[in-house]
LUMDOVO-544167 format. One line per 8 residues: their letters; for each residue x, y negated, z negated of C-alpha. Coordinates in pm, whole numbers, always signed. Layout:
A) X Y Z | ...
This chain:
XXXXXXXX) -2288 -1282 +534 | -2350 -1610 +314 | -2095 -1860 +300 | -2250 -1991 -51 | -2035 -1843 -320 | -2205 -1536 -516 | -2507 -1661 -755 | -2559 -1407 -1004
XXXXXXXX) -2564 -1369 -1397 | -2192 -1299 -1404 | -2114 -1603 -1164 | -1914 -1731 -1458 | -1655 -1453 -1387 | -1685 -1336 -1031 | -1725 -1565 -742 | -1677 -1525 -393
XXXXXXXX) -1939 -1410 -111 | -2125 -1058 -75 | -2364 -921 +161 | -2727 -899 -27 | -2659 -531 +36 | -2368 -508 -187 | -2491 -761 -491 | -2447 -511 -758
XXXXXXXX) -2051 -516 -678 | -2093 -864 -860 | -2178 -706 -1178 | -1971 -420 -1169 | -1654 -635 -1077 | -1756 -877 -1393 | -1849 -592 -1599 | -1510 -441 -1576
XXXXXXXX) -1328 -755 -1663 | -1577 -872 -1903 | -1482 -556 -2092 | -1146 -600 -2065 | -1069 -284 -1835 | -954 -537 -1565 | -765 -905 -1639 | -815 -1055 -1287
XXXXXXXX) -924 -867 -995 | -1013 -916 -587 | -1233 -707 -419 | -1309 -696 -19 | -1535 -474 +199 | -1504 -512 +558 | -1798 -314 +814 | -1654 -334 +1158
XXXXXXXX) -1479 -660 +1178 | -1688 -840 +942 | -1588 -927 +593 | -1923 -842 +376 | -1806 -865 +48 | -1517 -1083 -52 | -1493 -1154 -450 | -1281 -1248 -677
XXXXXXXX) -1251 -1320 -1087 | -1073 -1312 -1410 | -767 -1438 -1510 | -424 -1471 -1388 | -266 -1445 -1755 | -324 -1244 -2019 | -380 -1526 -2266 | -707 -1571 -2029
XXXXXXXX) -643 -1950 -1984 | -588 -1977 -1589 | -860 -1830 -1330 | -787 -1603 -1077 | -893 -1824 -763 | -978 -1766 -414 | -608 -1744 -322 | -456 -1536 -576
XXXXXXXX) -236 -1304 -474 | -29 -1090 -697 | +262 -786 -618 | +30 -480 -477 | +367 -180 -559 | +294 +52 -291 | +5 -44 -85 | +222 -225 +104
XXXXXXXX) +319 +116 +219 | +9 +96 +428 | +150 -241 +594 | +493 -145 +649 | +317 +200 +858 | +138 -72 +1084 | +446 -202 +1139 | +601 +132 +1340
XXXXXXXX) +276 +236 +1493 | +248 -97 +1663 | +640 -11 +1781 | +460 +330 +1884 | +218 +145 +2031 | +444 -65 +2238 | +647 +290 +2352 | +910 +170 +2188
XXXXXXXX) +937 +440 +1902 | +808 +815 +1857 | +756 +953 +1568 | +790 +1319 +1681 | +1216 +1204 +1758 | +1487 +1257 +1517 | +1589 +919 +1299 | +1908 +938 +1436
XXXXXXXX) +1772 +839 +1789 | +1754 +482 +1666 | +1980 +524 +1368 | +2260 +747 +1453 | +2455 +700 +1110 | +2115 +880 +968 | +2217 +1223 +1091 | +2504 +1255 +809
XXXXXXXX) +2478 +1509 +572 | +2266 +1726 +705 | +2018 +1494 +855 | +2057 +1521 +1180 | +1665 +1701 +1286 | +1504 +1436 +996 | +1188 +1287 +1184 | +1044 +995 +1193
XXXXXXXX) +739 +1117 +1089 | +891 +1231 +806 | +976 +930 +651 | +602 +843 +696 | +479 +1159 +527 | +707 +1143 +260 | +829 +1504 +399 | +1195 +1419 +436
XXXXXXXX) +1324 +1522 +131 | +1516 +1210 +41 | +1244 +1077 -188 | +1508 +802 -392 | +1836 +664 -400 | +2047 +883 -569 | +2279 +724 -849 | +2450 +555 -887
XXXXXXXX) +2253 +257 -771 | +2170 +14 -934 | +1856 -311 -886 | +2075 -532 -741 | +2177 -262 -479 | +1830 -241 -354 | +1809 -654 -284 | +2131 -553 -79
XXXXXXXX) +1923 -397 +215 | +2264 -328 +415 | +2411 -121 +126 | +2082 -5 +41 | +2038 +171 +396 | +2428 +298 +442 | +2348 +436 +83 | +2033 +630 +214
XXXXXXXX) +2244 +722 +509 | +2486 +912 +356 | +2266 +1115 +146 | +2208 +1475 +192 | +1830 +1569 +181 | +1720 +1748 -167 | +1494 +2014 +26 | +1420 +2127 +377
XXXXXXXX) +1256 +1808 +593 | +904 +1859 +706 | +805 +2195 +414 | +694 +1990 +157 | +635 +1620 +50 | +813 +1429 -253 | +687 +1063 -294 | +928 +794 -162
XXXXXXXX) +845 +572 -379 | +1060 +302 -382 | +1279 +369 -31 | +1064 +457 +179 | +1003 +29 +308 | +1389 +38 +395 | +1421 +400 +573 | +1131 +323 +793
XXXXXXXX) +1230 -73 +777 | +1564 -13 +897 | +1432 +206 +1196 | +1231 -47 +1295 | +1523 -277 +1257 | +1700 -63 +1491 | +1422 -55 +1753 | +1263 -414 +1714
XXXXXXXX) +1589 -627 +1536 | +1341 -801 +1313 | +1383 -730 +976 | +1019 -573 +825 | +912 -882 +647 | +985 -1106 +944 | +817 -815 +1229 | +493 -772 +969
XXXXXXXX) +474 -1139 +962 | +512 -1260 +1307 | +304 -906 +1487 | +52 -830 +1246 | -23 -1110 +947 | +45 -1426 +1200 | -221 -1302 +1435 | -471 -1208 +1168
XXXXXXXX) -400 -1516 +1001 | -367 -1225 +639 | -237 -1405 +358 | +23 -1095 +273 | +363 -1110 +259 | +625 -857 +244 | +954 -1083 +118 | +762 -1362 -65
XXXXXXXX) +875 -1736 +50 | +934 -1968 -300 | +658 -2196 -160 | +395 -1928 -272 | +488 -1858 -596 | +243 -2110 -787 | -42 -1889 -611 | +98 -1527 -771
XXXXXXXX) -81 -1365 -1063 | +206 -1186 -1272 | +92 -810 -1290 | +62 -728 -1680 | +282 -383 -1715 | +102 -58 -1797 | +74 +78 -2169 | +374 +319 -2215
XXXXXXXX) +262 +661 -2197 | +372 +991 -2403 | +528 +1254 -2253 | +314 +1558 -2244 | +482 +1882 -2391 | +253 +2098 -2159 | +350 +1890 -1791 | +581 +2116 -1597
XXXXXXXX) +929 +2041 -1612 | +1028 +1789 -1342 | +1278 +1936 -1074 | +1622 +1871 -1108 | +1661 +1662 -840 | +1495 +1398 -1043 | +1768 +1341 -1263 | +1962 +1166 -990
XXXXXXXX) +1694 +932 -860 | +1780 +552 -918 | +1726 +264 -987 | +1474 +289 -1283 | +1218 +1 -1226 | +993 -160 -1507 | +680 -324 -1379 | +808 -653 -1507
XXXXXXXX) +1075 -636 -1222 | +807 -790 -1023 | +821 -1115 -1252 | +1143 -1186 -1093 | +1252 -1444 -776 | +1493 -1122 -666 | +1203 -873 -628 | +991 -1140 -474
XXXXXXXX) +1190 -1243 -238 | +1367 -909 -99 | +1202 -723 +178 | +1021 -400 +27 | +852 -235 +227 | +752 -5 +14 | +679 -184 -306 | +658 -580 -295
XXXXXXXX) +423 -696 -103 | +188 -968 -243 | -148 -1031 -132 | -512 -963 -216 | -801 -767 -142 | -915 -994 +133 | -563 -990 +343 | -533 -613 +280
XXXXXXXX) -905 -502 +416 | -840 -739 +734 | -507 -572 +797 | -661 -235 +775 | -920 -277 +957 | -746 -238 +1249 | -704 +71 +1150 | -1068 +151 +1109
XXXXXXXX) -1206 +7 +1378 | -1011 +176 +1645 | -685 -7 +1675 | -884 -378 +1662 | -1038 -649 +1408 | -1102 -991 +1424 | -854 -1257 +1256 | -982 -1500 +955
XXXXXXXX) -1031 -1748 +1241 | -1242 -1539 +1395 | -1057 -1409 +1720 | -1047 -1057 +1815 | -741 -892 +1777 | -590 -628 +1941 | -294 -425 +1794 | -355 -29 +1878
XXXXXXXX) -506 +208 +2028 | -765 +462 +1926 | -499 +755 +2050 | -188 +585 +1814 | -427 +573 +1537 | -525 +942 +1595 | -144 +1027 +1489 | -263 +934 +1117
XXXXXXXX) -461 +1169 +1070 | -226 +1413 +1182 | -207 +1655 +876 | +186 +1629 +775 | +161 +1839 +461 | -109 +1923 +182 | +11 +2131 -132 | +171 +1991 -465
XXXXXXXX) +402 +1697 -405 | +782 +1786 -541 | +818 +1394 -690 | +434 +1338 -828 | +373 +1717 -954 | -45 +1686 -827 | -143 +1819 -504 | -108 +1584 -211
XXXXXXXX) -215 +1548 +148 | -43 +1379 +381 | -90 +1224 +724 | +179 +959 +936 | +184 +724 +665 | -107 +764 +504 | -286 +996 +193 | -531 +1169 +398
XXXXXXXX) -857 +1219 +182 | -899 +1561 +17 | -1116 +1698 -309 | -821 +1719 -483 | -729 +1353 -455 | -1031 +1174 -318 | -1316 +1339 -497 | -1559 +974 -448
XXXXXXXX) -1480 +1017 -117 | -1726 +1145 +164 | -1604 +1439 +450 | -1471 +1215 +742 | -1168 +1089 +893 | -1079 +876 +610 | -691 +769 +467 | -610 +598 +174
XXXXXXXX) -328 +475 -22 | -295 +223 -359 | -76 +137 -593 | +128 +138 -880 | -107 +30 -1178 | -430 +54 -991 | -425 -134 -603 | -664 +134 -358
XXXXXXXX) -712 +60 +6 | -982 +291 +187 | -987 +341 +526 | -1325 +496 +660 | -1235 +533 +1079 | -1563 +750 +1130 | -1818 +453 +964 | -1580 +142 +1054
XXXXXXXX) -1530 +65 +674 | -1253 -98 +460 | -1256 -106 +79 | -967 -320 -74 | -974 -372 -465 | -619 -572 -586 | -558 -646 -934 | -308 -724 -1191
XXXXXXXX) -388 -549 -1523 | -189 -226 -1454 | -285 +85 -1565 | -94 +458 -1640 | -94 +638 -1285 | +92 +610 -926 | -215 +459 -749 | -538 +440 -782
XXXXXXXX) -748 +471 -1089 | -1097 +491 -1204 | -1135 +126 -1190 | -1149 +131 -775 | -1336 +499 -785 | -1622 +351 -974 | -1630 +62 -687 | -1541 +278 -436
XXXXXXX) -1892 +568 -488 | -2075 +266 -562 | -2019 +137 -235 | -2108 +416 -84 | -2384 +477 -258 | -2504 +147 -104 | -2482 +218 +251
């Protein structure tokens, strides 16, 4: 791959380097925030361990008057799902943790309520059936990760663990964060940062130090969105999820700096596609300096794809499938997506991350204009047949 950045007719809004192979990503990246359908964007491709396409342009503000630059990062909602899942394989990895063993092994106040045969792999697969924190709790609760987890303790699940999925959304970083607490005694900002990011020199961050806040792009909030008359009524156990969270939360030094594993990381396309490459490649990728890294094994990474549950999700209302802590790719979710061992996730307001084990590939596409929609959208679909349509 070049190391000159991208010459092209839309050089004026993208720049970065790209493969020859993958040039027309140039224009469709520019195109899309030429026409306003993205404000600032990032967009990485890694084959194997080598980063082929690695662009970025736009803005950082919506007033268009500072440039999204090479390190941009901005708050990626729930891909850093994905990052907070590398955390407990590795701990799987290590024999430390199994996910087929009740929570309670490493967290025996888990087993109140009703808990007590709760799995880790459920928390992964979103099959647990405690899917918020029930009210009342409030924000500031969840920057309180000790009250936040005794509060998640306590609960009683809302259906049977392990018969159907309902979207953690927002908890999910602290129940699998505090059992790899319990295992490890690193908090899950400090373990991702010293096991995984350190050593693949990733420029993500789950718990954002103050020193990196000149670098973040401010996501711009999604357009409010009318209820639709004809959507099946929500189930009841909705009514006591908590806390309600506007996107702007993320403009705040409280959100930034609390450790969210399911919801505030910061980074961009470039440090998510390395991190998940290790994923893709077999348990292995090489670091931005260039050293091979080692983190897992081909037979952990097998337990992803591990089909946890695939029917409508109780939380989200659209069919879902699920493996250990990833979506697993299906027609109903992944039409752009080939047959193959392939899991995804994204994010709030747009962020995707593809993960192709069978051809070694890794699509990341971060952004900040937010759009209607859990994660994913047709912003990163477009990118994501085009590319491949290109191999």
């Amino acid at each position: 791959m070049t190391s000159e950045s991208v010459a092209a007719p839309r050089a004026d809004i993208v720049y970065g380097r790209c493969d020859p192979r993958f040039d027309v990503l140039v224009d469709l990246l520019a195109g899309s925030i030429a026409a306003g359908n993205d404000l600032g964007a990032s967009l990485a491709v890694m084959q194997g361990d080598q980063l082929v396409v690695d662009l970025w342009g736009g803005w950082r503000d919506p007033d268009r008057t500072d440039p999204w630059l090479e390190d941009t990062i901005t708050n990626v909602w729930s891909t850093t799902k994905t990052m907070t899942t590398l955390c407990a394989l590795l701990l799987v990895e290590r024999g430390l943790l199994d996910v087929f063993a009740p929570v309670s092994r490493y967290w025996p106040d888990f087993a109140a309520n009703g808990k007590a045969d709760i799995e880790v792999r459920h928390l992964l697969a979103h099959t647990s059936g405690l899917p918020f924190w029930e009210a009342p709790f409030e924000l500031e609760d969840l920057y309180d990760w000790d009250r936040a987890v005794a509060h998640l303790a306590a609960q009683a699940p809302c259906w049977e663990p392990g018969t159907a999925s309902g979207y953690h959304a927002l908890n999910q970083g602290h129940l699998v964060g505090e059992v790899i607490r319990r295992v490890d005694g690193r908090a899950i900002g400090r373990f991702f940062a010293d096991e995984i990011a350190g050593p693949l020199g990733a420029d993500f961050h789950i718990g954002l130090d103050p020193a990196h806040d000149h670098r973040v792009s401010n996501v711009v909030p999604p357009e409010p969105v009318e209820p639709d008359p004809a959507a099946p009524t929500p189930p009841a156990f909705l009514a006591r999820s908590a806390p309600q969270v506007d996107a702007d939360v993320a403009w705040t030094p409280a959100w930034r700096r609390a450790q969210i594993g399911a919801a505030n990381g910061h980074g961009n396309a470039r440090s998510v596609a390395r991190v998940q490459s290790v994923v893709a490649n077999g348990g292995w990728t090489r670091s931005s300096a260039g050293e091979v890294v080692h983190l897992l094994s081909p037979e952990t990474i097998d337990l992803v794809f591990q089909e946890q549950s695939y029917g409508p999700d109780l939380v989200l209302g659209e069919v879902h499938r699920f493996g250990i802590g990833y979506g697993l790719a299906s027609p109903e979710r992944t039409p752009e997506l080939p047959d193959g061992r392939i899991c995804f996730w994204g994010g709030w307001g747009g962020s995707s991350i593809i993960v192709d084990s069978e051809r070694q590939l890794t699509i990341a596409y971060m952004m900040n204009r937010m759009v209607s929609g859990a994660a994913g959208d047709d912003r990163s679909e477009a990118l994501v047949r085009t590319i491949y349509a290109l191999l």
